[in-house]
Residue frames as qw, qx, qy, qz and C-alpha x, y, z in Angstrom:
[[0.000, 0.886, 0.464, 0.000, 0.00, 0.00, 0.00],
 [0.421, 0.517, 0.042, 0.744, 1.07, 3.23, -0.60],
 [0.223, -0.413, -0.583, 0.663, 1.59, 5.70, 2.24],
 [0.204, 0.851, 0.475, 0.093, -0.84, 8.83, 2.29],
 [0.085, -0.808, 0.037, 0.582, 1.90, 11.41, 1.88],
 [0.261, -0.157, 0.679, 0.668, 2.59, 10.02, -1.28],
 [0.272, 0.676, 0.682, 0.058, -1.31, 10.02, -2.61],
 [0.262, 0.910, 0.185, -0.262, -0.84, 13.91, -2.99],
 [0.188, -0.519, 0.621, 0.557, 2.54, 14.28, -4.65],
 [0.308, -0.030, 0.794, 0.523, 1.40, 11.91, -7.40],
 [0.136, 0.806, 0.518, -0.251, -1.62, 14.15, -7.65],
 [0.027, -0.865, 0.229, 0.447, 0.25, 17.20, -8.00],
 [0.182, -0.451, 0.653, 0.581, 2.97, 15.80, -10.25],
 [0.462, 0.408, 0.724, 0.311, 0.17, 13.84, -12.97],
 [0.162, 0.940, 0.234, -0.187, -1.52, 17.36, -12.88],
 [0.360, -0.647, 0.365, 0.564, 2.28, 18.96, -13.88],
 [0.272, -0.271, 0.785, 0.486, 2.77, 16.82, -16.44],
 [0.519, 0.628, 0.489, -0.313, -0.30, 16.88, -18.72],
 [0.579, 0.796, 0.150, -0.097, 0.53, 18.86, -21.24],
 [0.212, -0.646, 0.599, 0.422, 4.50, 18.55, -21.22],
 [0.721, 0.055, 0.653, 0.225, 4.15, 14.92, -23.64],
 [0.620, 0.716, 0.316, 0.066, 2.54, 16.92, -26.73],
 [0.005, -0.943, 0.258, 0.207, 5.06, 19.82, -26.28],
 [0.468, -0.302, 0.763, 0.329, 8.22, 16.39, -26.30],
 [0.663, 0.354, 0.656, 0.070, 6.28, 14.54, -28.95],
 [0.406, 0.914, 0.003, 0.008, 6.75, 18.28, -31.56],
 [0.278, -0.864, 0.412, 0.080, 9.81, 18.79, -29.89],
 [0.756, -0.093, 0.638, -0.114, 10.88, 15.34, -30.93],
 [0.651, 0.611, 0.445, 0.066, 9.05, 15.11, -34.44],
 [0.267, 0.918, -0.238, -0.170, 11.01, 18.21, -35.24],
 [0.281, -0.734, 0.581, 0.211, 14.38, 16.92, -34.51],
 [0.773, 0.036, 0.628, -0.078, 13.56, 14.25, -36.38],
 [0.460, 0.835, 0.275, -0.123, 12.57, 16.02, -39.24],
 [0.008, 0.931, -0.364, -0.025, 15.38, 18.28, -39.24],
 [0.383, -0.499, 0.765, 0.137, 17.94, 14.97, -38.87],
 [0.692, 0.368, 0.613, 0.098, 16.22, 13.20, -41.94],
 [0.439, 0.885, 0.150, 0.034, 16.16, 16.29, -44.36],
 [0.254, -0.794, 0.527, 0.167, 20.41, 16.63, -43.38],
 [0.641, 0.002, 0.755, 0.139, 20.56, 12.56, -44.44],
 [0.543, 0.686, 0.480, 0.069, 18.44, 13.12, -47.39],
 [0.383, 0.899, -0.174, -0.125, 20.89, 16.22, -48.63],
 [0.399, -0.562, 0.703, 0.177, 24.11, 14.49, -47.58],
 [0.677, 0.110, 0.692, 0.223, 23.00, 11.48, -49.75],
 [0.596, 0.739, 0.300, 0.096, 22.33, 13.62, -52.70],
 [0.175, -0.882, 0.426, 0.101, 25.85, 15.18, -52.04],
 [0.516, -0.307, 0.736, 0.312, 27.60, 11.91, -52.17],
 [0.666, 0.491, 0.561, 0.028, 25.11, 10.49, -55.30],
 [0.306, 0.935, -0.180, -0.026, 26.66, 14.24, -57.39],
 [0.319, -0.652, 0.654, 0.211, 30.33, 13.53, -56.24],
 [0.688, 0.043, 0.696, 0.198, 29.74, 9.92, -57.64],
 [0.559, 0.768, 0.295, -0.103, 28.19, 11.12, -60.68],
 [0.398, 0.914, -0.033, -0.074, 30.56, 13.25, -61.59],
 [0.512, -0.549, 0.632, 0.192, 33.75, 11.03, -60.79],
 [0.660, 0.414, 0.625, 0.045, 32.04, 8.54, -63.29],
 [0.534, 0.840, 0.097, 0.022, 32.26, 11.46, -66.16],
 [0.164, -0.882, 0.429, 0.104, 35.69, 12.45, -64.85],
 [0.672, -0.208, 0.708, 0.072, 36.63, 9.00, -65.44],
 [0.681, 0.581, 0.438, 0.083, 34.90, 8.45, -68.54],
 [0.148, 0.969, -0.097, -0.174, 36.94, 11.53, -69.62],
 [0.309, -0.731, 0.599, 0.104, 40.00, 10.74, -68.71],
 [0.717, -0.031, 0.667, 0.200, 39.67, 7.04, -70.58],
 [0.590, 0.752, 0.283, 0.079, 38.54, 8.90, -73.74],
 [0.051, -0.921, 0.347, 0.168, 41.73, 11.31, -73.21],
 [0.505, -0.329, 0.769, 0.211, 44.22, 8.30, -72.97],
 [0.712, 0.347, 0.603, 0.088, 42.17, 6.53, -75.82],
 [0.326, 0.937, -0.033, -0.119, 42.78, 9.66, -78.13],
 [0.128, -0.857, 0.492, 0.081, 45.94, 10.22, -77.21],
 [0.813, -0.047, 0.576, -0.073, 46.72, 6.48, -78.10],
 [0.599, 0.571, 0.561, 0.015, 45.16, 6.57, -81.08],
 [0.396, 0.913, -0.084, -0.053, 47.06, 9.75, -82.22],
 [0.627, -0.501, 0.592, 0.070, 50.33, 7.69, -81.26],
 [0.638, -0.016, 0.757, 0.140, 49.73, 5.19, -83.37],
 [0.277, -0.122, 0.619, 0.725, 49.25, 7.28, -86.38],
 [0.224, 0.673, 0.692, -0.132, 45.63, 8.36, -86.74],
 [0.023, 0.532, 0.269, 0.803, 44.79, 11.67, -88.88],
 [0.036, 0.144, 0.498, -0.854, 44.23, 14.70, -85.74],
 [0.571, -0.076, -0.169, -0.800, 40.68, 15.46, -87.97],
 [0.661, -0.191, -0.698, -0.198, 39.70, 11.29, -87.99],
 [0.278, -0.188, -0.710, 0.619, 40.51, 11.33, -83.66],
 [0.219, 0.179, 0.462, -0.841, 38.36, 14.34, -82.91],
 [0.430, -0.118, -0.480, -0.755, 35.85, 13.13, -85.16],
 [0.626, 0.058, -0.774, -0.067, 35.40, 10.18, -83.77],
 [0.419, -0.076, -0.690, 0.585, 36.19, 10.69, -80.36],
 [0.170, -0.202, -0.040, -0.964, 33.38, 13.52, -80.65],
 [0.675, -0.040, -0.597, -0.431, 30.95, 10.84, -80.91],
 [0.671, -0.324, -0.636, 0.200, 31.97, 8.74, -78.06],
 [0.057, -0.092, -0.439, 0.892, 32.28, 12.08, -75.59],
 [0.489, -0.224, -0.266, -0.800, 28.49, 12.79, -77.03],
 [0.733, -0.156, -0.646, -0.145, 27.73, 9.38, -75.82],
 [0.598, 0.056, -0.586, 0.545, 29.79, 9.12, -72.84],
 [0.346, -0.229, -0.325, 0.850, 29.30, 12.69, -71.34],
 [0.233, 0.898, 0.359, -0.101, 26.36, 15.36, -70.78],
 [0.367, 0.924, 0.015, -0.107, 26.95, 17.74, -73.74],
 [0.733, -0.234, 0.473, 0.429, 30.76, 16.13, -74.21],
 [0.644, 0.746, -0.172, 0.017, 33.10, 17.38, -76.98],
 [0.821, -0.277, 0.123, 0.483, 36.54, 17.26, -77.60],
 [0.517, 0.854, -0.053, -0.039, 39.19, 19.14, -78.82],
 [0.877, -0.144, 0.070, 0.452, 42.72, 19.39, -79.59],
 [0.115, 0.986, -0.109, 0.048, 45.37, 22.01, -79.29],
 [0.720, 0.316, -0.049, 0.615, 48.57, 23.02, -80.14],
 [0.258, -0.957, -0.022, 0.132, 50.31, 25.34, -77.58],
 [0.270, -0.622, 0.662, 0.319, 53.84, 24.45, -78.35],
 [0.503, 0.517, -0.582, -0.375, 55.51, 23.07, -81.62],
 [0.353, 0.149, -0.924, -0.002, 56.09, 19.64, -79.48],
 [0.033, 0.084, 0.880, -0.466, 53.01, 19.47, -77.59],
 [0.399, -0.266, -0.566, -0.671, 49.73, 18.94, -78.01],
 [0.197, -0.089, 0.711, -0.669, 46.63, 19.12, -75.74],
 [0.302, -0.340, -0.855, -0.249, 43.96, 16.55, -75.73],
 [0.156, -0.082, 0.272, -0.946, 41.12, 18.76, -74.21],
 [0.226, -0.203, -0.951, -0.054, 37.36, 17.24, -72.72],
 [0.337, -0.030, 0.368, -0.866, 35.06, 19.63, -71.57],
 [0.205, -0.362, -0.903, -0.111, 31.35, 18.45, -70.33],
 [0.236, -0.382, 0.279, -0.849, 28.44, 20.25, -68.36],
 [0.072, -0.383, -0.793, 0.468, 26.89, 18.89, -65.38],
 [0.090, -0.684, -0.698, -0.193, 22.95, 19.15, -65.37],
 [0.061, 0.579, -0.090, 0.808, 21.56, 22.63, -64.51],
 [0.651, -0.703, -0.195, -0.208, 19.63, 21.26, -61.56],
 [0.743, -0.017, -0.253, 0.619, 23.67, 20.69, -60.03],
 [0.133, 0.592, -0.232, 0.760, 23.99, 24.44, -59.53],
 [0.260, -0.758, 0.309, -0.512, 25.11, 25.63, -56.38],
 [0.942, -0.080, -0.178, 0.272, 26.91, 22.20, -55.28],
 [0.258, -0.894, 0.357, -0.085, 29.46, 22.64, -53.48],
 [0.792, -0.225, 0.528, 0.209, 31.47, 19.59, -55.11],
 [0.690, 0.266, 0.427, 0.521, 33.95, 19.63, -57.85],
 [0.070, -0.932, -0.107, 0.338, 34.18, 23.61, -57.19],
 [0.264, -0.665, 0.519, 0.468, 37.92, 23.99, -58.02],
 [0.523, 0.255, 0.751, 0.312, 37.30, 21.35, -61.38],
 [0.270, 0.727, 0.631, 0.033, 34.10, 23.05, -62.63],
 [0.034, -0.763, -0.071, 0.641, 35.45, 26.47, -62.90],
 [0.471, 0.863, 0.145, -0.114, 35.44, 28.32, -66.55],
 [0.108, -0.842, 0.520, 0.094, 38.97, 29.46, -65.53],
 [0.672, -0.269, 0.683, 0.093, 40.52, 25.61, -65.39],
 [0.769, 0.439, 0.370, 0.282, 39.68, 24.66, -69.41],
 [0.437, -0.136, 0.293, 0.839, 42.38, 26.06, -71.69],
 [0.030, -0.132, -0.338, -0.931, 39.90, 27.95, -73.93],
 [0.140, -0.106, 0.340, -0.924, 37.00, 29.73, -73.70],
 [0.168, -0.257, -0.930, -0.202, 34.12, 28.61, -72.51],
 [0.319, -0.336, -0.138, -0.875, 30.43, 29.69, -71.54],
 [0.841, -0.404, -0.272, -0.237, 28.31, 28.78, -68.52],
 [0.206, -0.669, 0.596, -0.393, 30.00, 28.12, -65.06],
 [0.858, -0.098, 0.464, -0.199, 28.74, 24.50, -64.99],
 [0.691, 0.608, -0.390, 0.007, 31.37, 23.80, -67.81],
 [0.596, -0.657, 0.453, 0.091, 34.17, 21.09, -66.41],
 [0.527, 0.712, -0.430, -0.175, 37.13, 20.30, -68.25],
 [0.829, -0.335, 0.339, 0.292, 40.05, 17.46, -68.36],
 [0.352, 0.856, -0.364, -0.105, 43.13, 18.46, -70.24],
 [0.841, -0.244, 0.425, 0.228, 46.01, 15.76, -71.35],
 [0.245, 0.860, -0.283, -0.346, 49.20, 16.77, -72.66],
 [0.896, 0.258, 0.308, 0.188, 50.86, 14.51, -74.88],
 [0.183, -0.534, 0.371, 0.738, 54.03, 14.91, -76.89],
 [0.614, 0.666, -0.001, -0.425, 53.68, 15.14, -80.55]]
């Protein structure tokens, strides 16, 4: 049995505590809320990074594959033709080109753009910049790969 100085205390304290649960239960839901919608941008952070490793890659094999391919004696017009094609394929809005900065070098050059929803990422900043491709280019979501080769 319970003694009778305890019969009012647990009076007093249900009465306290009424309305604290709904206040926890928002209080609660929020944090929740607020720790799902952090998960839910983080993952679309990593899911861009991946994305855009994948093109970097793809880039970089099409660079080597060029650069190969002008090695081994290809016409420079038959490579970027070609290799236009498989950067079209390969990469959103992909091209190639090829320059001549020096008499013994030659740059195999890959630009792409990442999607417009992508703006304002905060991955692949230093890559993605306008400034980084050798020639000009338009739009800030332009990202280059550049491979110099001798001649």
């Amino acid at each position: 049995m319970r003694s009778s100085t305890a019969q009012p205390l647990l009076k007093r304290w249900r009465r306290l505590m009424q309305g604290d649960s709904l206040i926890e239960v928002m209080v609660a839901l929020w944090l929740i809320g607020f720790a799902a919608l952090g998960a839910i941008s983080l993952q679309l952070s990593v899911i861009r990074a991946q994305q855009s490793m994948i093109w970097r890659t793809s880039a970089l094999s099409l660079a080597e594959a060029a650069a190969e391919a002008l090695r081994s004696g290809y016409p420079a017009a038959r490579v970027v033709t070609e290799w236009r094609l498989r950067a079209a394929q390969l990469l959103p809005s992909g091209d190639i080109r090829l320059l001549d900065p020096a008499p013994e070098i030659r740059l195999i050059v890959l630009s792409w753009r990442r999607p417009a929803q992508w703006l304002g990422g905060d991955y692949d900043t230093a890559l993605s910049d306008s400034h980084a491709c050798p020639f000009k280019v338009t739009g800030a979501m332009t990202q280059c790969l550049a491979l110099a080769i001798a001649k």
